[in-house]
DRENBA-373211 format. One record per residue: residue in three letters; x, y, z of N, C-alpha, C in turn. Coordinates in steps of 0.001 Angstrom, whole numbers, padded with zeros to 6 digits, always signed. Atoms other than C-alpha are relative to their C-alpha. Example, Ala and Ser with C-alpha at 12.3 -4.5 7.8 and 13.67 -1.06 7.14 Angstrom:
2
ALA+000890-001190+000000+012300-004500+007800+000900+001200+000000;SER-000820-001190-000060+013670-001060+007140-000770+001090+000730;
//
This chain:
61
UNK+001067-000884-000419+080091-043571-035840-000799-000681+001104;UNK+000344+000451-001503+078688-044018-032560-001664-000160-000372;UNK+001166-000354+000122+075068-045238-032371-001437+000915+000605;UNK+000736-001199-000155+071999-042509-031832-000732-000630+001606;UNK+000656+000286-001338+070866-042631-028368-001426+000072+000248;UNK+000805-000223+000322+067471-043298-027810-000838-000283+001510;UNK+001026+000162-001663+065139-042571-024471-001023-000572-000146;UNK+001127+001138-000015+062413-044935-023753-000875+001213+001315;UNK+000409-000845-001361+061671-041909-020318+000526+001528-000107;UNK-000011-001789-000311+061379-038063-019668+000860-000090+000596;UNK-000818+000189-001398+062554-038869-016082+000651-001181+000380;UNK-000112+001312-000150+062366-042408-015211-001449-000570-000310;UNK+001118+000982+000081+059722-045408-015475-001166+000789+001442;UNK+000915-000306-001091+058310-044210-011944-000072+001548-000115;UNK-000267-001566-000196+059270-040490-012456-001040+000573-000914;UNK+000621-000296+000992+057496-040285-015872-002249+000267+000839;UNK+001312-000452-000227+054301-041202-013859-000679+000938+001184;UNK+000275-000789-001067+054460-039179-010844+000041+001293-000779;UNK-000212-001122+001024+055348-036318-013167-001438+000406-000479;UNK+001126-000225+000367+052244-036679-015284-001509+000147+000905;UNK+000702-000314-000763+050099-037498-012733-000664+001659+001068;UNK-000051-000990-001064+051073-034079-010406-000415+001303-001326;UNK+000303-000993+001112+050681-031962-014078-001574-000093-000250;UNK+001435+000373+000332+047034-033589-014775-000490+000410+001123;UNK+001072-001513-000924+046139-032299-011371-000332+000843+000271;UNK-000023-001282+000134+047364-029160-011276-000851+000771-001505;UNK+000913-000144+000802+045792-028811-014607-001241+000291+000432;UNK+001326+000494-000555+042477-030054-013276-000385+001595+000934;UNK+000336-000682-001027+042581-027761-010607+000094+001555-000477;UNK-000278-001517+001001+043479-024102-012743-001287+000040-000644;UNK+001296-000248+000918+040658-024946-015058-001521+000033+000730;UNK+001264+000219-000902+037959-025932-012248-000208+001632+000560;UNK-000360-001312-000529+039665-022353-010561-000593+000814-000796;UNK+000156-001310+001025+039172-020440-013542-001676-000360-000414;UNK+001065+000311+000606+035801-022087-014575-000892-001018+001141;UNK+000244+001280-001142+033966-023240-011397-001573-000683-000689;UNK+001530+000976+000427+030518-025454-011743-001001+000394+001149;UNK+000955-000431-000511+027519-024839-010216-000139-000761+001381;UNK+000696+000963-001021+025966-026386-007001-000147-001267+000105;UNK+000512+001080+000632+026036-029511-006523+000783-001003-000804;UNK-000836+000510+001267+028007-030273-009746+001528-000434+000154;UNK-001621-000017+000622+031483-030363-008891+000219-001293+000412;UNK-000511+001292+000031+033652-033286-008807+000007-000761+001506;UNK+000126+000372-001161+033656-033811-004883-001811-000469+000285;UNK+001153-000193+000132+029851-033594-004908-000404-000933-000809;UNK+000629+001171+001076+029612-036072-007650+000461-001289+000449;UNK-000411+001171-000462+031751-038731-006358-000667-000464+001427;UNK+000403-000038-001188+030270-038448-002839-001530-000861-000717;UNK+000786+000732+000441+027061-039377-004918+000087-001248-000541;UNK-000202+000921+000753+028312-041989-006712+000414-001515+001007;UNK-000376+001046-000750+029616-043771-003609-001251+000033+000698;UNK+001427+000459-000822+026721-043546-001517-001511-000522-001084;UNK+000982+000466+000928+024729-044965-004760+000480-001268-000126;UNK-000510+001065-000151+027035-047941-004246+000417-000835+001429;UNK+000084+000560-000897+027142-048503-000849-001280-001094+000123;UNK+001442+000780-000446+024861-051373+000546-001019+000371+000596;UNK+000936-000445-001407+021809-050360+002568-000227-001676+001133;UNK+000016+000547-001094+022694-051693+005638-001443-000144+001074;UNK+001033-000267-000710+019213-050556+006856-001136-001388+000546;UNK+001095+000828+000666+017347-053417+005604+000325-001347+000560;UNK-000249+001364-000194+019536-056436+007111-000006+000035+001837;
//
């Protein structure tokens, strides 16, 4: 009797994560579609804050 074959991958090692990755966005992006956020709030808008709350102020040197 032959032994049971057993996958360690969906696709491949690199495939598995390009895969998930391109599903978690498209995800992302249906639910934002279907359910947008207010002003302000959305994810572009937040990160934009978040980096210019981490930039240096160059102003000062």
């Amino acid at each position: 009797m032959a032994p049971a074959i057993r996958y360690t991958h969906l696709i491949s090692a690199k495939g598995d994560l390009v895969f998930s990755f391109v599903v978690g966005t498209l995800a992302y992006a249906l639910y934002e579609r279907d359910h947008p956020r207010e002003d302000g709030r959305t994810l572009w808008s937040l990160l934009k804050q978040r980096v210019a709350s981490r930039a240096p102020n160059r102003i000062n040197e």
